[in-house]
Structure formats: C-alpha cells, structure tokens
C-alpha positions as CSV (number, residue, x, y, z in Angstrom):
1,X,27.5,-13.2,7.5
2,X,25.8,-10.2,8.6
3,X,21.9,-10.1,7.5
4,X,19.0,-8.1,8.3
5,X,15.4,-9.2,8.4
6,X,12.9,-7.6,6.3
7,X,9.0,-8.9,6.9
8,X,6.1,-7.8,4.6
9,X,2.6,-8.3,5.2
10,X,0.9,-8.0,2.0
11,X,-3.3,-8.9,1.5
12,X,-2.4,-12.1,-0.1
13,X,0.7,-13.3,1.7
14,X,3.1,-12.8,4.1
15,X,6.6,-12.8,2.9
16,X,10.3,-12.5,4.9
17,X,13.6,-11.8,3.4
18,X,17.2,-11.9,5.3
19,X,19.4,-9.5,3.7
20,X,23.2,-9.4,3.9
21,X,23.9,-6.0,4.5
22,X,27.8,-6.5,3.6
23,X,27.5,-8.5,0.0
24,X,24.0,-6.6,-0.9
25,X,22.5,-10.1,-1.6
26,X,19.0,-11.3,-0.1
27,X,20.3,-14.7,1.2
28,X,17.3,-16.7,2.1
29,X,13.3,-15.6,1.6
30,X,10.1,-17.3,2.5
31,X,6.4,-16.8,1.3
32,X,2.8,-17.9,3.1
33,X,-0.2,-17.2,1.5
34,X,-2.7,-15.5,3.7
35,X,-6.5,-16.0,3.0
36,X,-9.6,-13.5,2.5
37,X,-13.2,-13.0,4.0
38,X,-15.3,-11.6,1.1
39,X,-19.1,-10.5,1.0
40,X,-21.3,-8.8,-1.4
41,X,-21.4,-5.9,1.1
42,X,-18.2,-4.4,0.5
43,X,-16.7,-6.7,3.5
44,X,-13.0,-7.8,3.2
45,X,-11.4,-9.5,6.3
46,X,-8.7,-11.6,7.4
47,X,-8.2,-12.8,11.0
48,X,-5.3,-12.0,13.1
49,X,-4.8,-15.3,13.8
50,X,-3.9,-15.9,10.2
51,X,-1.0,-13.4,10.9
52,X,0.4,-14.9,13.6
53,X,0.4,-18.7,11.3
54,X,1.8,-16.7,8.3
55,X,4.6,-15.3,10.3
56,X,5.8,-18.5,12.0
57,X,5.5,-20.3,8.5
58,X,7.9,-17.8,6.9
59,X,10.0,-18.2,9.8
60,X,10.1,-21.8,9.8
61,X,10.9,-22.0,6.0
62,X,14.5,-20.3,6.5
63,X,17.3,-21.7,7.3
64,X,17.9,-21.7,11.3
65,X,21.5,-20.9,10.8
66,X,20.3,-18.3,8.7
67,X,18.0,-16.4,11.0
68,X,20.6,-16.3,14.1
69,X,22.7,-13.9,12.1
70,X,19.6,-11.2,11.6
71,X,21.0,-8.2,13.7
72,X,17.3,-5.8,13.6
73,X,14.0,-6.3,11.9
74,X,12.0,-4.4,9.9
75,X,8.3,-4.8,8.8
76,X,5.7,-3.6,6.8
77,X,2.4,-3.8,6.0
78,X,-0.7,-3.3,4.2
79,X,-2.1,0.2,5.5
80,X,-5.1,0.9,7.0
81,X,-6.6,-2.3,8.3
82,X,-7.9,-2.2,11.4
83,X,-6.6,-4.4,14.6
84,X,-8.6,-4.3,17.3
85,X,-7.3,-5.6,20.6
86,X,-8.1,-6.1,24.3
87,X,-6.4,-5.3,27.3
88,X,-4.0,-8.5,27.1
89,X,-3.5,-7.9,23.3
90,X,-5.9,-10.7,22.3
91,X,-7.8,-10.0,18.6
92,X,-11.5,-8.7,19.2
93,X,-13.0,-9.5,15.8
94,X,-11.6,-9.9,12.2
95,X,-9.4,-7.4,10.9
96,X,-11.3,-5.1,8.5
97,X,-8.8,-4.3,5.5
98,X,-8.1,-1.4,3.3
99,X,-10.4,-2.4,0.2
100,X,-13.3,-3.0,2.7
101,X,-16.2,-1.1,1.6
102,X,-18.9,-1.6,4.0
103,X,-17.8,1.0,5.6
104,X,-19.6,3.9,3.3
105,X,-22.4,4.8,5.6
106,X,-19.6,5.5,8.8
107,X,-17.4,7.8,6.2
108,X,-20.2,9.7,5.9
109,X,-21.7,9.7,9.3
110,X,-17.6,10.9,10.3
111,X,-18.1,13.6,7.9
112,X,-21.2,15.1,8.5
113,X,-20.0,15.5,12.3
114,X,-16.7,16.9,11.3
115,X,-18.5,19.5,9.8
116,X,-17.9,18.7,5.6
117,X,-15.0,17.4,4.3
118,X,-13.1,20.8,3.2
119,X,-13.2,20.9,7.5
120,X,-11.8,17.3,7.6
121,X,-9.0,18.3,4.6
122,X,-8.3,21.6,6.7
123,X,-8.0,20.8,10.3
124,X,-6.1,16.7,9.6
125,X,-5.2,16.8,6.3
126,X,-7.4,14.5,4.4
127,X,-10.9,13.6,3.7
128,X,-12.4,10.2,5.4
129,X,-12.8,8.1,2.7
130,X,-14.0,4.4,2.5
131,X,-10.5,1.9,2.9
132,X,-9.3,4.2,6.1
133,X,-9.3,3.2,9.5
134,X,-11.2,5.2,11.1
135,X,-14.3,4.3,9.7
136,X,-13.9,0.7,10.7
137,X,-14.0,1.9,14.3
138,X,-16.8,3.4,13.9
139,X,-18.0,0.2,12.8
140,X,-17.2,-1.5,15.1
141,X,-18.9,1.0,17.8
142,X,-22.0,0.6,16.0
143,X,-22.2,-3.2,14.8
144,X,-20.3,-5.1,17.4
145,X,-20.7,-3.2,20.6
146,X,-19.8,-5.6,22.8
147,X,-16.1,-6.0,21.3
148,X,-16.1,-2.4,21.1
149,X,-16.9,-2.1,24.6
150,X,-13.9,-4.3,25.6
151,X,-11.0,-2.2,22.9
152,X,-8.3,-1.2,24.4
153,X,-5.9,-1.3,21.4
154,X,-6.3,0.1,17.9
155,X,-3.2,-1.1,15.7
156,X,-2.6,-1.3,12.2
157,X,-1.3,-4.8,10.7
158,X,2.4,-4.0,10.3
159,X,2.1,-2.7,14.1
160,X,0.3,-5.7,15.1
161,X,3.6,-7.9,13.4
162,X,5.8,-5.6,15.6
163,X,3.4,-6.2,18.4
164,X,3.8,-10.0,18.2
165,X,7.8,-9.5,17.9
166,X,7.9,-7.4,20.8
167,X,4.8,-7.2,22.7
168,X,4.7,-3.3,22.4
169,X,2.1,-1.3,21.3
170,X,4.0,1.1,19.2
171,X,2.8,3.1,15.7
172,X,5.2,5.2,13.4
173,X,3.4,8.2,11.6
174,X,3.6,7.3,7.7
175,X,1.6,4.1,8.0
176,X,-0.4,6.3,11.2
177,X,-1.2,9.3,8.8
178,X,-3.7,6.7,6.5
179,X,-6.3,5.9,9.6
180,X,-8.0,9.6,9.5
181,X,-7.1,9.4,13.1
182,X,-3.9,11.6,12.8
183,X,-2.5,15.4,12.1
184,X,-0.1,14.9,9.3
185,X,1.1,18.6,9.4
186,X,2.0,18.0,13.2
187,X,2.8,14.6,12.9
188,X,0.4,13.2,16.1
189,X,-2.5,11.4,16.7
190,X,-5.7,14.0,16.0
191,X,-7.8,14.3,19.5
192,X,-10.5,15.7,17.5
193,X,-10.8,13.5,14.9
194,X,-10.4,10.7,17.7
195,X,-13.7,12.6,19.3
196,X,-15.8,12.3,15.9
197,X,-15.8,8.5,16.6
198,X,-16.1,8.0,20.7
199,X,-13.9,10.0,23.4
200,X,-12.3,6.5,24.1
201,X,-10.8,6.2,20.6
202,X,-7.6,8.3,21.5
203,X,-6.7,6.7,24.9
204,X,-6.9,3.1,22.4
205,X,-3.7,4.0,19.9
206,X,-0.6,3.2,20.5
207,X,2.4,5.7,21.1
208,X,4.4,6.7,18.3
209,X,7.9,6.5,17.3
210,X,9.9,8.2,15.1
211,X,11.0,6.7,11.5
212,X,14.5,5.9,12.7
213,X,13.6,4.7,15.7
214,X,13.1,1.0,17.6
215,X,9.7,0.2,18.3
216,X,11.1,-2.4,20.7
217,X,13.4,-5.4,20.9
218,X,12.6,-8.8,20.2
219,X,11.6,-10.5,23.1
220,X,11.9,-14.6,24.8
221,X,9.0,-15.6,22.9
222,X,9.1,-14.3,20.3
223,X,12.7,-15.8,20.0
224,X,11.7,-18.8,20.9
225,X,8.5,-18.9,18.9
226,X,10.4,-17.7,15.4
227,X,13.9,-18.4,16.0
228,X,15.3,-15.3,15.9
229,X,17.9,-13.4,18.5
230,X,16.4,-12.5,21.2
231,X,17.2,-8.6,22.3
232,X,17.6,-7.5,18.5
233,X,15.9,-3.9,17.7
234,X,12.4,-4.4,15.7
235,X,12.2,-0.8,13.7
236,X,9.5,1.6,13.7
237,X,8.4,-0.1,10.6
238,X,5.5,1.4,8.2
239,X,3.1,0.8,5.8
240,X,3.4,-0.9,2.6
241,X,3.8,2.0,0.5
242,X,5.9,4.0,2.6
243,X,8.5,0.6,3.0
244,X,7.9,0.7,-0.7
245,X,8.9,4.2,-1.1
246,X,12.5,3.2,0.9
247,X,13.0,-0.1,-1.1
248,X,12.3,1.9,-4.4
249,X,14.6,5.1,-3.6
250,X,11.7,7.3,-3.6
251,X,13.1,9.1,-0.6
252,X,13.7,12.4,-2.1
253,X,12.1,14.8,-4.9
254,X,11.7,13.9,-8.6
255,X,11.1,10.3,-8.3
256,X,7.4,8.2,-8.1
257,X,6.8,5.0,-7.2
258,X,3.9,3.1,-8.9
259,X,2.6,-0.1,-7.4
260,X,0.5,-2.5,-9.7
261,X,-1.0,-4.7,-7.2
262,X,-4.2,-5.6,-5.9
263,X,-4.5,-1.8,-5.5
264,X,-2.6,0.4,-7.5
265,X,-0.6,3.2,-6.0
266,X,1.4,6.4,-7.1
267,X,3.0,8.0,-4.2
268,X,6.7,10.6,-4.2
269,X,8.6,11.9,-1.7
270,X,8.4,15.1,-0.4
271,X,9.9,17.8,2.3
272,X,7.0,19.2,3.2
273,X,3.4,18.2,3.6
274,X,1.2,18.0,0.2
275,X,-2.6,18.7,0.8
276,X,-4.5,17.8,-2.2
277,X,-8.0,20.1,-2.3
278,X,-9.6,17.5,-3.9
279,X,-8.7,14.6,-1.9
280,X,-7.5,12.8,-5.0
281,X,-3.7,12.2,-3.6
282,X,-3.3,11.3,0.4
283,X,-1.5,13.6,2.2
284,X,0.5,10.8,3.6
285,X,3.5,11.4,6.0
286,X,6.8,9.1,4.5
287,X,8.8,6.8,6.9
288,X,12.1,8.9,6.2
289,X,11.0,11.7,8.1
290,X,9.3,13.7,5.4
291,X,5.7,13.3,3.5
292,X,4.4,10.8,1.0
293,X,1.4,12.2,-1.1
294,X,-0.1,9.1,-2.4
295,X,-2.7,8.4,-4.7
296,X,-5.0,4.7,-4.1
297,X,-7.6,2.7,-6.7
298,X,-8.8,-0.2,-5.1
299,X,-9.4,-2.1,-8.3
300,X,-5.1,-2.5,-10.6
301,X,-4.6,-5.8,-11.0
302,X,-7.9,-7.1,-10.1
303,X,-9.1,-6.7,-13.8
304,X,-7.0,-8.2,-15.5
305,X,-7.1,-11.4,-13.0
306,X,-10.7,-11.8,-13.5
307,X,-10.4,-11.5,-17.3
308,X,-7.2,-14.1,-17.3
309,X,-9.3,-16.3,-15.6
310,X,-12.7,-16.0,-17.7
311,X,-10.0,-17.0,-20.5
312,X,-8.9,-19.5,-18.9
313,X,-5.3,-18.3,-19.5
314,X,-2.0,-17.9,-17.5
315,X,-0.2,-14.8,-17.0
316,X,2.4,-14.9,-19.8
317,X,-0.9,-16.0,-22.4
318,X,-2.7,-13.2,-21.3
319,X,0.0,-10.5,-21.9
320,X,0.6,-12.1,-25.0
321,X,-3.1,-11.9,-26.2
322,X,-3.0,-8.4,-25.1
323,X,0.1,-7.8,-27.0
324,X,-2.3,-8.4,-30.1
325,X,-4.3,-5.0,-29.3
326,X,-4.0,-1.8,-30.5
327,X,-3.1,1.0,-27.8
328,X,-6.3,1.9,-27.2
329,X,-7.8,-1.6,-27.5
330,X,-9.6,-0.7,-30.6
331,X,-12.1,1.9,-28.7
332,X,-12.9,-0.9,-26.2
333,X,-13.2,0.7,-22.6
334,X,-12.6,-1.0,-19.3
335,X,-13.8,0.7,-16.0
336,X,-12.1,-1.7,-13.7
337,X,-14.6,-1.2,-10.1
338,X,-14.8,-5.1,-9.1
339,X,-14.1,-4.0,-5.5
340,X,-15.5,-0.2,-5.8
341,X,-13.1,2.1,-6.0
342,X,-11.4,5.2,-3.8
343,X,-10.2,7.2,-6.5
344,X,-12.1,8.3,-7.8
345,X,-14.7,7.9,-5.0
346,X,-16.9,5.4,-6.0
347,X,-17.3,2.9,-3.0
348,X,-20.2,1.8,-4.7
349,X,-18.5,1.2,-7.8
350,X,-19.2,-1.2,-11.0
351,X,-17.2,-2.8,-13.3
352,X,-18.2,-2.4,-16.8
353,X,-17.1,-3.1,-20.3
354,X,-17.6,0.0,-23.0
355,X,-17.3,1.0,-26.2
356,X,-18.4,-2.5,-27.5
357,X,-19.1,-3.1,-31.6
358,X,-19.1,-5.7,-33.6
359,X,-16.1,-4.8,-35.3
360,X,-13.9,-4.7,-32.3
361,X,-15.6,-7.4,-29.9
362,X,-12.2,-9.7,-29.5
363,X,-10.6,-11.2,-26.5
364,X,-7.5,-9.3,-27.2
365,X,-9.1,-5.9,-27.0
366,X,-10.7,-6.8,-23.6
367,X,-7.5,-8.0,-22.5
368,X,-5.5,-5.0,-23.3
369,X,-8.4,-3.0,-22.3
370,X,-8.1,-4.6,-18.5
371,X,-4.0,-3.8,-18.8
372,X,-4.7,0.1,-19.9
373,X,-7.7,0.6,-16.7
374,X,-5.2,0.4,-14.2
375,X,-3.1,2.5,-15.5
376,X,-5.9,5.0,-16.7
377,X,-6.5,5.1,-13.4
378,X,-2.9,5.9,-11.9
379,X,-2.9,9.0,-14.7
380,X,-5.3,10.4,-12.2
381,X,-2.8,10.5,-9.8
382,X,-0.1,11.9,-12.0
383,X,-2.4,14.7,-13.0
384,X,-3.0,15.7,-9.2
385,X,0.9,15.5,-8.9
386,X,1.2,17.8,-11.9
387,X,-1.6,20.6,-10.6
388,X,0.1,20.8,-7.3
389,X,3.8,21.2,-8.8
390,X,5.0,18.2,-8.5
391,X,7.3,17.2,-12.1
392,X,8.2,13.7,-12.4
393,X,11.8,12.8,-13.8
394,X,11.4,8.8,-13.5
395,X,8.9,6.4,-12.0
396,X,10.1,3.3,-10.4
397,X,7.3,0.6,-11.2
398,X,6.7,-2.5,-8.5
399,X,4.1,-5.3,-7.6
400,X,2.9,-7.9,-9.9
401,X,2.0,-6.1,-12.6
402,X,5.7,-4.8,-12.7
403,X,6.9,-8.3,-14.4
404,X,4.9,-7.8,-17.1
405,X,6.9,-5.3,-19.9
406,X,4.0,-4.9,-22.2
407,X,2.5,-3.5,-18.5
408,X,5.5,-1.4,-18.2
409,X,5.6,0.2,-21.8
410,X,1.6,1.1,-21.3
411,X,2.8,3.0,-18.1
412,X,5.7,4.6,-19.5
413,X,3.0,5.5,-22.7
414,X,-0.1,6.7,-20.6
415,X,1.7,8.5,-17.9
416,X,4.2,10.3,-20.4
417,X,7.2,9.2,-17.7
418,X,10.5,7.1,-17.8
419,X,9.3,4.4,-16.2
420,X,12.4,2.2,-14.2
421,X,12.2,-1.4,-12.5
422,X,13.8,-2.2,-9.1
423,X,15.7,-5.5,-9.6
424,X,14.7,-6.6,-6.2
425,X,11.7,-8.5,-6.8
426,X,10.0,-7.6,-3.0
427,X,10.5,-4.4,-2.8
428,X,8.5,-3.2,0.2
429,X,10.1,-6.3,2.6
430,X,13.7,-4.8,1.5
431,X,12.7,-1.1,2.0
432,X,11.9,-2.6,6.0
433,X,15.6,-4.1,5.5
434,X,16.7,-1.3,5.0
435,X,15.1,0.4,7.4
436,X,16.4,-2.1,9.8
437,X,19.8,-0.8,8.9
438,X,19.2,2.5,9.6
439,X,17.8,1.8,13.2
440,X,21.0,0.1,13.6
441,X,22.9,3.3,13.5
442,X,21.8,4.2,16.6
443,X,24.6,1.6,17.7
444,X,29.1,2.4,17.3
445,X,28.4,-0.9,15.0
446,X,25.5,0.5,12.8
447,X,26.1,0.4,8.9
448,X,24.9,4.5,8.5
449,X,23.0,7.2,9.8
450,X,21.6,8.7,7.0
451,X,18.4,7.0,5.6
452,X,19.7,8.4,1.8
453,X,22.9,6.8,2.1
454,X,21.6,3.7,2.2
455,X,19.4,3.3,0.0
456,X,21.8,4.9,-2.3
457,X,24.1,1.8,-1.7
458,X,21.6,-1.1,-1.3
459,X,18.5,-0.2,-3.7
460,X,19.9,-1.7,-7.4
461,X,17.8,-0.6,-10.5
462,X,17.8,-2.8,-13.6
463,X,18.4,-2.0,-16.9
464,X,17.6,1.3,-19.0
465,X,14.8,3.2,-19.0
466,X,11.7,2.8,-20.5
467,X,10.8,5.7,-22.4
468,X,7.6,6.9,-23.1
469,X,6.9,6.5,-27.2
470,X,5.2,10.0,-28.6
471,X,3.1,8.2,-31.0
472,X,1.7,6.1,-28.8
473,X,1.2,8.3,-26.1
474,X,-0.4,10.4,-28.3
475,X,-2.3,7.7,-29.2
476,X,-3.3,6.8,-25.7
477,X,-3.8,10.9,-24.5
478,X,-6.7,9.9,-27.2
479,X,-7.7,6.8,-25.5
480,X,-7.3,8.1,-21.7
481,X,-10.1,10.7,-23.0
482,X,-12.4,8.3,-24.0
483,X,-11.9,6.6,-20.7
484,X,-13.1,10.0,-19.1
485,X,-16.2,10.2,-20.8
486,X,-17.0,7.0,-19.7
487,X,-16.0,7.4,-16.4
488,X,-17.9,11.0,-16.1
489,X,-20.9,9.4,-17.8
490,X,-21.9,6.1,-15.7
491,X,-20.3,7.6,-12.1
492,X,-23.5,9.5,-11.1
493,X,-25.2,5.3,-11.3
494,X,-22.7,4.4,-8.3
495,X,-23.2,7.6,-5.7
C-alpha cells in the first residue's frame, strides 16, 4: 500500500486522512476536537498547545502499520490566525483566529497610516479588514508588549503544523496572501505593509516556498513523536480554502467552490490576479500557482446552530422543520451577525430577526430563514464574481452545511448555479493529499507533475447536478431583495 498523509486544521478540530494514492481510497482517518477562547469583545483564541495535543491524538488514533506507509504530507489550515513565536519556536500568547474581532480599532489604525484603503487595495492588493493577520500584530505590539518584544516568528496555523513536522519556518503564498502582510501581484512578503505595523515585522515571517514545493522533511522527533517516516517531504501546504480549492477541482476557470462552515466561503481559480475595488472578494493567491479571489462572512453555519439549539433539535430535525417553509420563509428575514461579520464589513455586527408578523411567526420560518442567510450572504460574493467577469458553470459545495440537500437546493436556487458535491467528505485534508502527491513528483518515483492531472484522477464528484429551479429562484431573487433592504437599513447601527 502506498498512502499519502493529508492533515487539516480546522477551528473546531483537527482531522488527518492517509490516502492510497494507487486504489484512490482514504484508508484510515482520525478526528480531535480542538477548543475555543470566546469574549464579548470580539476575542476568539485557541492555544498552540492545543495544536500540538490535537495532532498527536489524530496520529495516535491510526493504525501504526498504517502510518509507516505515508510517503509526503500535506496540511492545511484555517487562514489567518496568528502564531507568534520566540527565538526557539516556543508560543508567545494565544493564537488570535480569523473570526476574532477585537481587532477593529488596529485595521483602522493600519489604514489611516497606509494612507486610505484604495492605497492599501493599490499598492498589496486588498484592504485590511478585521479576521487578517496583520492586525493581530499590531495587537500584539500594542497590548502585550512584552511578548511582542521577544517575536521572532510570525506563522500561520497550517505553517505552525509544518513547523512542528519539520522544525522549519517556512510559508507558501495562498495561505501568505490573507495576513495583509504580502504583494499578491508579486507574490512576496510586502516591506511596506510590514512597515505600517513595526520595522521588525518583516525580519519575523518566515521564507516562502513555492506551491509544489517541500517545506521540509519530517524530522527524528517528529517521527518519533507521531509515528511517521522520518525523512518524508512535508509540502508547502496552504490555507483551508486554498487546500479546499485542490480537493474540490477548483484549479482552473469556470468552477467555484462554496464552503458552508463556521464561515462561509466562495472562492475560484484564476490565471491571473483578481482585485476587487470594493474589497468585497480577497484577492487571494491559489496554492496551484495561480490566484484564488475569495469571498468570507464570518457568520454560515453559526445561525442555524444557535437556532437548532434554541429548539432543542438535531441536525436532520432542524432541516426537516425548515423543509416546512416557504422559499422565502414567509417574509421572515435573518441577518445572521452572531460573530460580526467581514462581508459585508460589519465587525461590529448584530444578529437580528426581521420581517416578524403574527401571521408568519413559526419556528419553521426562522429555521429556513437561518438556512437562506448564509447563503444570502455568499450571493454577495457571486455578484462581485459576476461584475468583474467572472461566469460560473458549476459550484462545488463543502463543509457541514454541504450534507444537508435542502441546504444544497437553496444554494443552487439563490445563486442561480449548478451546484455539485464532492463525495470526499474532508475535502480540504485530501486537497493537502493531493498536494502531497504533487510534491512527490519532484522524485523518478512521483505519481505526476502536473497539479491538474491529479486532481483530475483523484477528486470524485457524486451524483448529478443540482439545478437551479426558475420558480424558485425567482422566488428567492424576490426574497434576496428583501434581505437587502434589511441589511442597507440596520448596517449604519453597527459602524
């Protein structure tokens, strides 16, 4: 048996997959839940330390037989959260996450010095917006001086996993390009925007490797510690999305991914960079070698968690409630903002139920109404795609939320898309197997060189499409309006 390893560090849990590369059959996977620091300041943290006991659960969970025969790694993880590290690579304080939001006063502080954000957008490619890394640094600088005083390391999570496999510091430019650090026309680290926060940022990040590329090889320790081959390439790795982008065959034009998760994400491939005026979409760089514009909202799932659990109901009850609704939940509105939200930019975001009478005041409007927010909210995206020329053929749905088919015919309704579902059910730990492949090339015994190829013969869709319905995306054109009226109506209470 010939297997790769493919680790994904998610906000919830930590998961690992070994994938045999010669059947195209995941052989053995693992899960460990990972927990969360919460305050009623917008904080969101998890510990590094959590990492490191997540990783060596997963590890520990698989067969050892099983893991001896993993020839390369590949890992990826949630974007933006920032890992601050000393000089011997120990963790200086918690890691601050991507749907942290106490971070609003540093975005604008970054801002103002950078001159306005159409100066930002021009000169690296995106605005600084709450959720980013660079903000956190700034943090850091200005509420824990004395850790900040002792940095010497800035990495993202996924680059902290391939940090504790290796003991490199090493960075690959799609999950670099979401810190507001970093050129994504000229694919490096930005000294300038480094400068905004302290001249010392810049001399902290990591070097950076290309897509294909190793970021180093597993070492003793780490052999020892997770019982893995020593000497085995880790890959470059890369964010969530972008791994998500490889495990969903979004690595060429015409095709979206969609992520309903915690956040929610819309993100396609394309060859060249994709700056969005508005700072709606990301102008992300991809982990193929091209660019990922990407579209975020902090709040997908969350709604509809917080409702199933005010019910007191379980997943499948919940999406059978809904299922009662209308499309348009009977003119009852959901702005989703538990966390605050990114897109649109509302850090200081509310969550609020709208449109209320007593003719339509029923639990299965507000349940459907939670289902239709998040994807109200990913039609925000698709209309940024749209304006800058981008035309969707398919969109391949993940996450959570992407096990749910009445979830799956409201995207395919809202967004006016065929909407697809991968059949493997962790979709960004296989996009780092298959990334692990493609670093394998590099070696007489490598599977492939081309990063296409493979995902052409290891990424297996399920089923038919799901086609939109005109009447009800008609219907839902209607309701997405009302959503918009709302939405212009109650933002100017959160800025």
């Amino acid at each position: 048996m010939k297997t790769v390893c493919g680790i994904d560090l998610g906000t919830q849990s930590c998961k690992v997959v070994l994938y045999d590369y010669e059947t195209k059959k995941i052989t053995a996977s693992s899960q460990k839940a990972v927990e969360l620091i919460a305050a009623n300041d917008g904080t969101r943290e998890q510990k590094a330390e959590w990492y490191q006991d997540a990783l060596k659960a997963c590890f520990d969970a698989l067969p050892a037989d099983e893991k001896k025969t993993a020839a390369a790694v590949g890992v990826s993880g949630h974007q933006h959260g920032f890992v601050p590290l000393d000089n011997g690579g120990r963790p200086l304080y918690n890691v601050k996450l991507w749907c942290d939001t106490s971070t609003v006063a540093e975005c604008g502080d970054i801002t103002k010095a950078a001159g306005g954000e159409a100066q930002i957008i021009a000169r690296a490619g995106l605005p600084m917006r709450v959720g980013y890394t660079a903000p956190k640094v700034l943090w850091l600088k200005k509420h824990k001086p004395e850790a900040f005083s002792e940095l010497a390391h800035i990495l993202l999570p996924h680059d902290y996993i391939n940090f504790l496999l290796t003991g490199e510091y090493a960075a690959e430019y799609g999950d670099a390009s979401g810190t507001g650090l970093f050129d994504v026309r000229a694919r490096e680290w930005s000294a300038w925007a480094c400068g905004l926060i302290d001249e010392k940022v810049r001399s902290c990040l990591p070097r950076l490797v290309a897509p294909g590329a190793e970021a180093g090889t597993v070492s003793a320790e780490a052999a020892a510690r997770y019982g893995i081959s020593a000497g085995i390439p880790v890959a470059a790795g890369g964010g969530d999305n972008m791994m998500g982008a490889v495990g969903t065959g979004t690595v060429k034009d015409g095709f979206l991914t969609m992520s309903l998760g915690t956040s929610g994400t819309l993100y396609g491939y394309s060859d060249k960079p994709v700056i969005d005026p508005s700072g709606n979409l990301a102008a992300f760089c991809s982990s193929t070698g091209g660019w990922l514009p990407l579209l975020c909202t902090m709040n997908c799932t969350v709604a509809s968690e917080e409702f199933r659990g005010l019910f007191g109901l379980d997943v499948q009850a919940f999406d059978k409630l809904a299922e009662k609704a209308p499309a348009g939940s009977d003119g009852v509105v959901l702005l989703p903002f538990f966390n605050g939200e990114r897109t649109p930019n509302l850090p200081n975001g509310k969550a609020s139920v709208n449109g209320i009478s007593s003719a339509n005041f029923k639990k299965e409007n507000i349940a459907r109404a939670a289902l239709e927010s998040a994807i109200f909210g990913m039609r925000i995206g698709m209309e940024g795609f749209e304006k800058l020329g981008f035309s969707a053929k398919e969109i391949r749905l993940i996450g959570g939320g992407a096990k749910s088919p009445l979830w799956q015919r409201i995207a395919a309704n809202v967004l006016k898309v065929p909407v697809r579902v991968p059949s493997a059910a962790e979709a960004a730990a296989m996009g780092g197997a298959i990334q692990a492949l493609w670093c394998l090339a590099s070696s007489s015994a490598g599977p492939g060189k081309n990063i296409g190829s493979l995902v052409d013969q290891h990424v297996v869709l399920e089923g038919a499409l799901i086609e939109p319905d005109p009447k009800t995306a008609q219907a839902y054109d209607e309701a997405y309006g009302v959503y918009s009226r709302y939405l212009e109506a109650l933002s100017p209470l959160y800025k």
